[in-house]
C-alpha positions in Angstrom: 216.7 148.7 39.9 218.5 148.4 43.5 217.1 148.1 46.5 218.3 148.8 49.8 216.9 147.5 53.5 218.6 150.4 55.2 220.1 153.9 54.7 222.2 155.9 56.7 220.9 158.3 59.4 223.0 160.8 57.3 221.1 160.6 54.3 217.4 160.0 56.1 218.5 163.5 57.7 218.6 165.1 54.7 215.7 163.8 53.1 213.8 165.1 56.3 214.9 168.4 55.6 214.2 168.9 52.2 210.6 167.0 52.5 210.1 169.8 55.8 211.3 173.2 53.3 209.3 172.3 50.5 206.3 171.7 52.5 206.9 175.0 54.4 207.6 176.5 51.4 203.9 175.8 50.5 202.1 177.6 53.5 200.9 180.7 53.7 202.0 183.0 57.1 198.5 180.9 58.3 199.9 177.9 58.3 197.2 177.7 55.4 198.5 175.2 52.1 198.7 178.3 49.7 196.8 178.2 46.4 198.8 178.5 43.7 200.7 176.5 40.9 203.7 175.4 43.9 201.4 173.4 45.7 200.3 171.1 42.8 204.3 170.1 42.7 204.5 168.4 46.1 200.6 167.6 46.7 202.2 163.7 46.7 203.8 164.6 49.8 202.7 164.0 53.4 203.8 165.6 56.6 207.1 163.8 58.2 206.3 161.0 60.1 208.5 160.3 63.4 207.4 156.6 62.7 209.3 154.3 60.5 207.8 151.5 58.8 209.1 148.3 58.7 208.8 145.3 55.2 205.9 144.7 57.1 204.0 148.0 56.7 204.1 148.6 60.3 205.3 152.0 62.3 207.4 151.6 64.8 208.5 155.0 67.1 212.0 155.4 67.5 212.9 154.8 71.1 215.7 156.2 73.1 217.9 154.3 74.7 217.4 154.4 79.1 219.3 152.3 81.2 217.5 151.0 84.2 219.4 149.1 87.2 218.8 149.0 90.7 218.0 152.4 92.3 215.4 153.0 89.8 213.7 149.6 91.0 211.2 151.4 93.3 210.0 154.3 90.5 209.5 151.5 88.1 207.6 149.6 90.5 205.7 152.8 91.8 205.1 153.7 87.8 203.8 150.4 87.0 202.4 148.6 89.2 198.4 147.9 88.6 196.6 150.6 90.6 193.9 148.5 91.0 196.2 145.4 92.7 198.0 145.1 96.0 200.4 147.5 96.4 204.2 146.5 96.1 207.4 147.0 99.0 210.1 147.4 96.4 212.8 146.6 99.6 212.3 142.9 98.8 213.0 143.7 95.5 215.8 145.9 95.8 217.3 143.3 98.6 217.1 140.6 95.6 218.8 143.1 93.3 222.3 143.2 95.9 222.5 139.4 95.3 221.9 139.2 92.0 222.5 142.5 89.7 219.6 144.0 88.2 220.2 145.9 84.1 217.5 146.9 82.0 216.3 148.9 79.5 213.2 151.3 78.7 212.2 148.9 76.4 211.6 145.8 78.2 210.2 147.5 81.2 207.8 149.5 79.1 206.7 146.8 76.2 208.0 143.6 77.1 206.8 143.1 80.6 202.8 142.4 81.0 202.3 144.5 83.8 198.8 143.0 84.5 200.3 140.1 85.4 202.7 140.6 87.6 204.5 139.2 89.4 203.9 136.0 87.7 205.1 137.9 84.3 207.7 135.7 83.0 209.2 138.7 81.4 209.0 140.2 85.1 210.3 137.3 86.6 213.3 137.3 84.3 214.3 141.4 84.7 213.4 141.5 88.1 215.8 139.8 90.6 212.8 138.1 92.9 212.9 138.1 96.5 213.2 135.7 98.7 216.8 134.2 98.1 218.2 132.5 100.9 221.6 130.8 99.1 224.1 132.6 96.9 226.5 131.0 95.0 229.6 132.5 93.7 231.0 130.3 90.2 232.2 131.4 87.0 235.0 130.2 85.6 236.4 130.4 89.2 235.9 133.3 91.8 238.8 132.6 93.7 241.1 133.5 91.0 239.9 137.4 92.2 241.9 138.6 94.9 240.6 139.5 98.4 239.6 142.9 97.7 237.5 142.1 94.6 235.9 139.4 96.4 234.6 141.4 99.3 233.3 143.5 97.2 230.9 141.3 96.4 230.4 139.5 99.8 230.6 142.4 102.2 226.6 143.6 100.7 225.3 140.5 101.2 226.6 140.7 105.0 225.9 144.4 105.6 222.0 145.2 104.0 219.6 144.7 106.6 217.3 143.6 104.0 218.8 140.5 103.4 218.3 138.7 106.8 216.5 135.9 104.8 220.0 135.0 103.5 221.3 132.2 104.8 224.3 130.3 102.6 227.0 131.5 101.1 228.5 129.1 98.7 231.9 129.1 96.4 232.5 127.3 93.9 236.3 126.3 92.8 239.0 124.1 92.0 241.5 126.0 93.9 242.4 123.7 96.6 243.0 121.3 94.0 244.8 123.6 91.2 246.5 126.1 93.2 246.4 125.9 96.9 248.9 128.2 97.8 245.8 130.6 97.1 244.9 129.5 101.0 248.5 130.0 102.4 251.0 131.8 101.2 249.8 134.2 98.3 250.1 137.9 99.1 246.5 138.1 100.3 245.8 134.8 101.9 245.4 135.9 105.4 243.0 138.7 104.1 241.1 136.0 102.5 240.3 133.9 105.5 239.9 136.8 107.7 237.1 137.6 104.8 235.9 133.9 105.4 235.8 134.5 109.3 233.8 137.6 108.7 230.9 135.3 106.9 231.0 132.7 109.5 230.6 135.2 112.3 228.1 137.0 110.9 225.8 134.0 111.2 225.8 132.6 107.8 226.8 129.1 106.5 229.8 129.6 104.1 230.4 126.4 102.1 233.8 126.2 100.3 232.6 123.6 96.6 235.8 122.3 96.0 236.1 120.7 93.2 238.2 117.7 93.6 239.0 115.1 90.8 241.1 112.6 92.0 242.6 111.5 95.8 246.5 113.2 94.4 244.8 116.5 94.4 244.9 116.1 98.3 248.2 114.5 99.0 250.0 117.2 99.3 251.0 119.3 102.3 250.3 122.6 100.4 246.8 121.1 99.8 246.2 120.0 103.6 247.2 122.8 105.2 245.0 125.0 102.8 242.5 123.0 104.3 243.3 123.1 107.6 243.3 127.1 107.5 239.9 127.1 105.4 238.0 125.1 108.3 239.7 127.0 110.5 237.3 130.2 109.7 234.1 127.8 110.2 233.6 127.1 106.3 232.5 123.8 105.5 234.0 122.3 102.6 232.3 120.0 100.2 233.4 118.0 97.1 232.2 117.3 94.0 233.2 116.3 91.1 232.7 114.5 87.6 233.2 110.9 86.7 235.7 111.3 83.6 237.3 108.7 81.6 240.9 107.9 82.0 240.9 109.8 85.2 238.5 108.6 87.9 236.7 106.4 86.3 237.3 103.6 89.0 235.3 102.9 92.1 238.3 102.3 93.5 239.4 105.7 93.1 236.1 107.1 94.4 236.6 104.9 97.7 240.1 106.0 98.5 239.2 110.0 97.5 236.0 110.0 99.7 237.7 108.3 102.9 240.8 111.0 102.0 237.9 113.8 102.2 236.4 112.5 105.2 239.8 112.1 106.9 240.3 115.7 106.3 237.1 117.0 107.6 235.6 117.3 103.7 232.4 116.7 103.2 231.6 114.3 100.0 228.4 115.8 98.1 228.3 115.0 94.3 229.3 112.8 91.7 229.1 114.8 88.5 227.9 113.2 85.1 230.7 114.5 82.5 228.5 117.2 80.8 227.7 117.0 77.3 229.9 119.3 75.7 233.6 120.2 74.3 236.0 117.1 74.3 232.9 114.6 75.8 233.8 111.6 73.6 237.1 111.3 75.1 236.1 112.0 78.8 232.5 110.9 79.0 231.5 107.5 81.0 228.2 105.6 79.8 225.2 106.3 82.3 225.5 102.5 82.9 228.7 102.4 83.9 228.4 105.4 86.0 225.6 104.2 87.9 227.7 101.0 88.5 230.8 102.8 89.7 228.9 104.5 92.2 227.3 102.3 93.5 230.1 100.1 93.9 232.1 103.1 95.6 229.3 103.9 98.3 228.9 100.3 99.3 232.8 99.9 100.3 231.9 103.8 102.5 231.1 104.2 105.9 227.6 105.9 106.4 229.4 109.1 107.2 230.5 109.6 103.5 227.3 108.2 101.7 226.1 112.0 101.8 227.3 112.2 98.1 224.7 112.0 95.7 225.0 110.6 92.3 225.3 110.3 89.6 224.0 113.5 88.9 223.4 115.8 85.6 223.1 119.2 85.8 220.9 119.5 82.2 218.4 121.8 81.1 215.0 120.9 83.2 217.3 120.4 86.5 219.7 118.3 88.6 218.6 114.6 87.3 219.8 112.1 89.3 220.4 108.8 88.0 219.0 106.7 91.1 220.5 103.4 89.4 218.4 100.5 87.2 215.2 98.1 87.6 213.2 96.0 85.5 209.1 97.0 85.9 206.6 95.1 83.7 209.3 93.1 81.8 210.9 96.4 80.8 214.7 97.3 82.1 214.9 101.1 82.7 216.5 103.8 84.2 215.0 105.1 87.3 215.7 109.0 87.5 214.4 112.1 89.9 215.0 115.5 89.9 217.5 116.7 93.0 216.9 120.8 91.9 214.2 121.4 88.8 213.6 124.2 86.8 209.6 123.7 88.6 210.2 122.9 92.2 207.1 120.5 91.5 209.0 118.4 89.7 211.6 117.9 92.8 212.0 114.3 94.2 208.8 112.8 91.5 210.4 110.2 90.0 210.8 109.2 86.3 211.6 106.0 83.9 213.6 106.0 80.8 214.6 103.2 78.5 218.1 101.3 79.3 220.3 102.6 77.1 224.4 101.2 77.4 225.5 103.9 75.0 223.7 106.7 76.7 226.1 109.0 78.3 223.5 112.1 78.9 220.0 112.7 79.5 219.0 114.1 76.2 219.9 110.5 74.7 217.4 109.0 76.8 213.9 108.0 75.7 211.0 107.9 78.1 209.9 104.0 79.4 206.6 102.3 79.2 205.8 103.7 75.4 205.6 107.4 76.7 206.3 109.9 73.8 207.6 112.6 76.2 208.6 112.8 79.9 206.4 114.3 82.1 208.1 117.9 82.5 208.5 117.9 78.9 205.9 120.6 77.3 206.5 122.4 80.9 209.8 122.9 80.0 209.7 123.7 76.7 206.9 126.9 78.0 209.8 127.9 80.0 212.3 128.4 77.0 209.8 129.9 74.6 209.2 132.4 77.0 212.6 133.0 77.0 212.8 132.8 81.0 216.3 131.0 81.3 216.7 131.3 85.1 214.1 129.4 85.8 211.9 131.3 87.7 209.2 131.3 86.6 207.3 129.0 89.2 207.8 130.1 92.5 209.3 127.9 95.4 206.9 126.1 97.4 
C-alpha cells in the first residue's frame, strides 16, 4: 500500500464535495437523517470538519494569511492589550516602527505572542520594534552604494516625525572613502549627498560617517582627502574601524602610521576589529595573542588623542568582547575579556577570564579560566536563542 503525507487542494476539494452530497443526500427536508436503507451506506461518515489533523492526531484550523506592518500597530495594541494592565500609547511604538520596519503576520500576533506578558514577551519584543531608540545605524553590505534619493528616503523620517525626538545618532557604516571615494566628489549626486548630510547635522543630530579603513594607502590619495574634507565639512564625524587581517595590516607599525594619518585628517580612530570567524578566516585571521600584542604595541607609540580606539574587539554572538590583553591570577595565565555592547546590558563592562590559548583566533575557541565549565553569560544566552529572540532585546536597557 502507498502512503501519502499530503494531497493536493484539488483533490481534498473534491472529496469535500462528494462526502457534503451524500450526506445531504441522507436528510430529509428537516434536516432530519432519513430512515431508510441510504442511510446505513454512509452511517461511517461524519460531518466535514474545517480542521485538519496532523501525524499527530491533532486539529489544526486553517488560517488565512494577514499581513500586519505599521499602521495597524495601534489596533493590534488596542485589540490586545490586557484589559486589566496599564494601558498602552502605541506613538512610542509606532515612532520605533519608522526606525526599524515593523512586518507581521496574523499568526504570530494572535498565537505566538503571550499577551499576558507583555511587554517583556520575548515574542513581543522580537515583532514589535521597542521604543526608546536613540542611535540608528545604517550597514548592509554598504548603504552608500544607494544613491542620494534612496538614502533620504530612509533618513528624511527619522528627521521629520515628531515622535522621534529621543533620537539622537545617526550612524553609517561603509568602506566608501576607502573603495570608491569619488562617491564624496565627483559622482552625479555627490553634492545632493552632503547637502543630505548637512540636513542631519542641522537638524541637531550627531551623524557619524564608520569608515572603514584597512590600511594607511586607503588615505593617500587626493580623491580620498578631499572626500574627507567635503564630508567634515557638513559637521559629520568620521570614525575608523577596521579588522586586524593577515598579510594586510597585521603590523603595529602599520596601525601607528594609519592612526596618526586619521588623526592628521580630522578622523577619529575607534576600533580594532578581530577578523571574524567566517569565509576565507584561515588565510586572513590573526591569533588573539598576537592581536592583543599588536595593539598594544600600536597604542603605546600614539599620542593620547588617538588612544580612543578600542581593541581588539569581536563582534560574536553574546556581544562586543573585548580582548583587554593577558595576566597571570593564581598561577594561571589567561585572557582578561569584557563586554563593550552585550546582548544583556548587565553584562556590559563585568569582566571575564578565559584560558591562554596561542592558537585561539575567536571567542568560541576559548575555554573559561579557574576550572569554570561555562562563562558566566552562558545559560543567559543560550535562553535568548531558544526563544528565538535574535535582536537581542529581550532585557531592556538600564
Amino acid at each position: 500500500m502507498r502512503h501519502f503525507n499530503t494531497v493536493s487542494s484539488r483533490s481534498l476539494g473534491h472529496v469535500r464535495r462528494w462526502v457534503t452530497r451524500r450526506l445531504l443526500s441522507t436528510l430529509n427536508t428537516k434536516g432530519e437523517i432519513k430512515n431508510d436503507s441510504k442511510c446505513d451506506q454512509v452511517s461511517s461518515f461524519n460531518v466535514p470538519n474545517p480542521y485538519i489533523p496532523n501525524f499527530a492526531g491533532e486539529y489544526i484550523k486553517p488560517l488565512q494569511w494577514k499581513m500586519y506592518t505599521k499602521s495597524h500597530i495601534p489596533a493590534i495594541l488596542n485589540t490586545y492589550w490586557p484589559r486589566g494592565a496599564q494601558s498602552v500609547d502605541p506613538l512610542p511604538y509606532l515612532a520605533a516602527a519608522s526606525i526599524l520596519p515593523m512586518r507581521t503576520n496574523n499568526y504570530v500576533v494572535t498565537q505566538l505572542i503571550d499577551w499576558s506578558a507583555v511587554p517583556d514577551d520575548p515574542m513581543f519584543q522580537l515583532t514589535f520594534p521597542q521604543p526608546g531608540i536613540k542611535d540608528v545605524l545604517f550597514t548592509g553590505g554598504d548603504p552608500m552604494v544607494m544613491t542620494t534619493k534612496q538614502l533620504e528616503r530612509y533618513i528624511n523620517p527619522l528627521l521629520q516625525d515628531p515622535t522621534l525626538d529621543h533620537l539622537r545618532t545617526i550612524r553609517i557604516g561603509t568602506k566608501s572613502l576607502a573603495y570608491w571615494p569619488y562617491r564624496y566628489v565627483t559622482n552625479d549626486d555627490a553634492d545632493d549627498l552632503l547637502r543630505l548630510f548637512e540636513k542631519v547635522t542641522m537638524s541637531g543630530h550627531h551623524l557619524a560617517i564608520m569608515a572603514h579603513v584597512s590600511h594607511p594607502r586607503e588615505l593617500q590619495l587626493p580623491v580620498a582627502r578631499e572626500a574627507i574634507r567635503r564630508i567634515r565639512m557638513t559637521g559629520a564625524v568620521i570614525r575608523t574601524q577596521a579588522p586586524l587581517i593577515h598579510h594586510v595590516n597585521a603590523d603595529s607599525r602599520v596601525w601607528v602610521e594609519m592612526w596618526q594619518s586619521q588623526l592628521s585628517l580630522g578622523m577619529v580612530p575607534y576600533y580594532m576589529f578581530v577578523e571574524r570567524d567566517t569565509g576565507a578566516k584561515h588565510y586572513f585571521e590573526v591569533p588573539l595573542v598576537e592581536a592583543s600584542r599588536i595593539y598594544h604595541e600600536a597604542i603605546q607609540r600614539v599620542s593620547g588623542v588617538a588612544r580612543t580606539v578600542r581593541g581588539p574587539s569581536m563582534s560574536a554572538a553574546p556581544g562586543k568582547v573585548h580582548l583587554i590583553g593577558t595576566a597571570e591570577i593564581a598561577n594561571e595565565k589567561v585572557f582578561v575579556l569584557q563586554f563593550l555592547q552585550a546582548r544583556n546590558s548587565q553584562w556590559t563592562g563585568r569582566p571575564f577570564f578565559a584560558k591562554y590559548d596561542e592558537k585561539a583566533a575567536w571567542l568560541n575557541q576559548l575555554k573559561p579560566a579557574f576550572g569554570e565549565d561555562k562563562f558566566f553569560y552562558e545559560d543567559e544566552l543560550k535562553e535568548l536563542e531558544d526563544a528565538g529572540n535574535s535582536s537581542g532585546v529581550l532585557f531592556q536597557y538600564q
